[in-house]
Every structure is written in C-alpha cells, then in structure tokens.
C-alpha positions in Angstrom: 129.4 123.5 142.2 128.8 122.1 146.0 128.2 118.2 145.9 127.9 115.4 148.1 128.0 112.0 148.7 125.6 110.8 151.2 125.2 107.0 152.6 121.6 105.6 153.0 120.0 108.3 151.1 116.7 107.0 150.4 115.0 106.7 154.3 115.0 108.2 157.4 117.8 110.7 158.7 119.4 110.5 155.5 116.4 111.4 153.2 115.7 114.3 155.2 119.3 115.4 155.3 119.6 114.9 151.4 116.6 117.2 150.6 117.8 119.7 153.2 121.1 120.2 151.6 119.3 120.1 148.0 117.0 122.5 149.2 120.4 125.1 149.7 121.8 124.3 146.4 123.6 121.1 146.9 124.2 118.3 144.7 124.0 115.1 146.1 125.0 111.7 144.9 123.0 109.5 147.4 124.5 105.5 147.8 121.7 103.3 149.6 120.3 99.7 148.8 116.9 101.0 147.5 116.1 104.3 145.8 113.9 107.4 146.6 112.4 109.9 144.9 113.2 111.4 141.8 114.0 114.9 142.3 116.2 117.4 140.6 119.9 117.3 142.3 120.2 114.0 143.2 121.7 111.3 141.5 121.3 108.0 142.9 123.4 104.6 143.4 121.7 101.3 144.7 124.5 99.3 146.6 124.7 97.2 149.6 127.1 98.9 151.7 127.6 95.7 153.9 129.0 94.3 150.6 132.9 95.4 150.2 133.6 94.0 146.9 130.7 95.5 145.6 131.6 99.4 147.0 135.1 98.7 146.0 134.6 98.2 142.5 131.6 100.8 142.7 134.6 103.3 143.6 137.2 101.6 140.6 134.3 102.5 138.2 135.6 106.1 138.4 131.9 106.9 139.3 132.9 108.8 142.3 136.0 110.4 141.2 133.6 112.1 138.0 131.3 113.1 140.6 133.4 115.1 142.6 136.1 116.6 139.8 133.9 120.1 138.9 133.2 120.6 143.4 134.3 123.8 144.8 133.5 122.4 147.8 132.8 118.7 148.5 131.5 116.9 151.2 131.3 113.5 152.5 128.3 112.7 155.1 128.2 108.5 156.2 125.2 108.1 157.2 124.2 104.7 156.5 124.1 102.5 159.8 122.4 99.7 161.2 121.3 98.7 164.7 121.7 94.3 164.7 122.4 92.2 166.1 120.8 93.3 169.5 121.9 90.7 172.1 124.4 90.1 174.3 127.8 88.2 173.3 127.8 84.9 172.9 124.2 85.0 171.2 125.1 87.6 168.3 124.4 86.3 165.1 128.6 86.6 163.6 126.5 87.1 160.2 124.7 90.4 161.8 128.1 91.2 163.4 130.1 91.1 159.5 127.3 92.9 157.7 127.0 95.8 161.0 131.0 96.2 160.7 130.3 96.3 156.9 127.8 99.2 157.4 129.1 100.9 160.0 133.2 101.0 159.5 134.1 99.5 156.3 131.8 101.6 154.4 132.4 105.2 155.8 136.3 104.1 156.3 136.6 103.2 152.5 134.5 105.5 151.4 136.5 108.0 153.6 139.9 107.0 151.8 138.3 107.4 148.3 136.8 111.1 149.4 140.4 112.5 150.4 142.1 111.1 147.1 139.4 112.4 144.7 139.2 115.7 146.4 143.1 116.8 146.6 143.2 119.9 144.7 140.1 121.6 146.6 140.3 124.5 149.3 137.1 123.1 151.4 136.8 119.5 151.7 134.4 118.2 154.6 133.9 114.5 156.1 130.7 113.7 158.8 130.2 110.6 160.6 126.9 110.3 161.5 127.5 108.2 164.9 125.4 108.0 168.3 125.4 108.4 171.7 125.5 104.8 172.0 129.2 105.1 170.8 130.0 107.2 173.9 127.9 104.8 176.4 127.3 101.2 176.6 124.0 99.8 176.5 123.6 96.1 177.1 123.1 93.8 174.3 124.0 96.6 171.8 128.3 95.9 171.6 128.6 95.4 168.1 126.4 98.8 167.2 127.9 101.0 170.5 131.4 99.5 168.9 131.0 100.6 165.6 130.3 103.6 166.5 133.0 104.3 168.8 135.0 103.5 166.0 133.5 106.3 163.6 134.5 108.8 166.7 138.5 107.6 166.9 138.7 107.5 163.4 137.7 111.1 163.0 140.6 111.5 166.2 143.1 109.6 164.3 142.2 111.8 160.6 142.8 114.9 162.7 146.0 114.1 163.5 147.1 113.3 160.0 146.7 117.1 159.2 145.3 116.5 156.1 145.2 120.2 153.8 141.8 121.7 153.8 140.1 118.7 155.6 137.3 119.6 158.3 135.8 116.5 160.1 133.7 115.6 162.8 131.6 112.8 164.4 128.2 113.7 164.9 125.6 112.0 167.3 122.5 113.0 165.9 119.6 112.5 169.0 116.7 110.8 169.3 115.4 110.7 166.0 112.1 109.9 164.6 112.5 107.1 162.2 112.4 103.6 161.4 115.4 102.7 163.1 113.5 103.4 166.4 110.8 101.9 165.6 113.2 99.0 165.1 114.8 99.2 168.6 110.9 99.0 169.8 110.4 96.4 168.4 112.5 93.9 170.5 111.6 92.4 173.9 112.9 93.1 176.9 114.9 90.0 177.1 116.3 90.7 174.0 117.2 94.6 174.5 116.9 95.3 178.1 117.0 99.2 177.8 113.4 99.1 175.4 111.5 100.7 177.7 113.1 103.4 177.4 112.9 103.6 174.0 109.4 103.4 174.0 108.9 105.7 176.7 111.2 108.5 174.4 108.0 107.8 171.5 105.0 107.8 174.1 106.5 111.2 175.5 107.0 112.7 172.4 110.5 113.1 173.4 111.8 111.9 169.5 113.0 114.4 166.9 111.5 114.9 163.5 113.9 113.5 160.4 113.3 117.0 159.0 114.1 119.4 162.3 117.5 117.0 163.2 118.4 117.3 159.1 118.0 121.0 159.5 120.4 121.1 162.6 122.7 118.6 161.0 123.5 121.0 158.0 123.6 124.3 159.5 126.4 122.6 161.8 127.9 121.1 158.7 128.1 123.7 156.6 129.3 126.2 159.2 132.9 128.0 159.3 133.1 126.5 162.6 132.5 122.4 161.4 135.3 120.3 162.3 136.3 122.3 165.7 134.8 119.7 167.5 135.8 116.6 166.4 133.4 114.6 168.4 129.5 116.4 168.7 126.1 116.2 169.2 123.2 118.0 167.2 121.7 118.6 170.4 124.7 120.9 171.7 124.3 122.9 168.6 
C-alpha cells in the first residue's frame, strides 16, 4: 500500500494534487481546515494548521502513526500555505505573521518530524515542500511569506545532511498556478502589494497554470527514481 499525507487537501494545488495521486493508486490522508469531496482513497482530517496544540495532539492521537504502519512506500507532501500579511514591516499584522509561521514552518517542520519517526522501518520514504519562487526572491511587502518559504528550502538542505536511511526530499516551487491564492494576491492594491500588476497581468495573459496540469507535473516529479536529487526545484524545470 502507497499513502500519503497531504496538507490543505481540500482546495486549490492541493485538491488537484490529492486526486492526481488517487487517480495512480494512492492513498491519501488529506489535513486541511475544511473538507472536500468524498471520494474513494481519501481520508480526511479538519485542523487548523496555524494551531500547534491542536496538530500536536492530532499527532499524540496515534492517528498518523496507524495511517502510515501498512505503507510500502510513504510520502509526505506540505502543501498547505498562506500568503498574509502583505505589507511592508512595521505595518504587518504580528497576528498574520504567528498564524503565516504556523502554516508555513511549524506545520510542515512538525509534521516533518512525526513523518520520519512513523516511517523508520520503510525502504522508500519521501518528504515535499511545496514552497515558491518567492522564497528564492524578495518581493516587497511579502517578508513574512518570501521568509517562510526560504525556510522550507534550508530545511530540506539541513534534512539532507542528516543522512537519514531511505529519505528522498526536495523543495518544490510550483509556478504560477491557477487558484484562489492568486486571486488573493489580485486582490490587494498597489499600495498594499506593489508587485500586483504583475500578478494581474500573469491572469489577463493567460500566463497562469491549471491546478490540474501543475498537479500532474508535481507527481510525476515526485514519484520519480530521480526525486530528491535536487533538493531545491521548480515544476517548471521538469
């Protein structure tokens, strides 16, 4: 049995990923604040990654651990993310910063931590970070989401180096991608988000990926003999 736990599940990137990796025989336990559809393979979890008491005694449960003890090959893909605050420092909300270093490192870090220990006795273990280009280039007013996902980069540096047994991972920037976090990024103002326009000119060109093409990409790269030789990627170079 091949199964996987996937972060923010229910929308977007993720829904399209989880359906993808159904679709080739996958089961997927899927961890996201609301629920999708019902469909054969996929076991569902509604919890608020930004909340660390809650995913920490989501993990004590043993829910996790029961999940993954049958794999033959188990995977980890942290997906979940979110884009706020989006102004410069020294207007952030430090609310939007907590709950953005919730969802962005706490969650997959943790959640990271968990994966290795439930999954020592297997022969194919695999960990992906679903991060950004904005990790690998500052945009103004976006430090707290370009940070965070810097972070999910290094960290998949610094697991490399702890030469874990029959441990591939990788940090993925997915593209331009079709979904409602874009939509979201539209929707502030100029003097909010001074790179916008851009954004919006990406939708008016046509220039944004579908959920379903990147998801696609995403999983031929990840379940590939060659994941994890580059530790820090982009779907678009695949």
């Amino acid at each position: 049995m091949n199964k996987v736990i996937l972060t923010g599940h229910s929308k977007g990137l993720g829904k399209a990923i989880t359906y993808e990796l159904i679709k080739r025989g996958y089961e997927v336990l899927g961890l996201s604040r609301s629920y999708s559809d019902n469909v054969t393979g996929l076991q569902q979890v509604s919890l608020d990654l930004s909340d660390s008491s809650a995913l920490l005694e989501w993990i004590d449960s043993g829910m996790p651990e029961a999940f993954l003890r049958d794999a033959e090959r188990a995977i980890l893909v942290n997906n979940s993310g979110i884009v706020t605050p989006v102004s410069p420092l020294g207007k952030q909300s430090n609310h939007e910063i907590l709950t953005s270093i919730g969802v962005n490192i706490s969650a997959p870090l943790i959640l990271s931590n968990a994966f290795v220990k439930y999954t020592a006795n297997l022969s194919d273990r695999r960990i992906l970070h679903v991060s950004s280009g904005a990790g690998r280039v500052g945009f103004p007013a976006w430090s707290v989401y370009c940070a965070t996902k810097a972070a999910l980069d290094h960290h998949a540096r610094a697991v490399s180096e702890d030469g874990i047994a029959n441990l591939r991972v990788s940090s993925l920037a997915p593209g331009i991608v079709d979904t409602g976090m874009q939509a979201k990024i539209r929707s502030f103002n100029e003097s909010e988000f001074p790179g916008v326009e851009a954004f919006k000119g990406f939708k008016d060109k046509g220039d944004l990926a579908t959920p379903e093409a990147t998801a696609y990409k995403i999983c031929e790269m990840l379940l590939s003999s060659k994941f994890g030789n580059d530790l820090i990627t982009d779907v678009r170079d695949f």
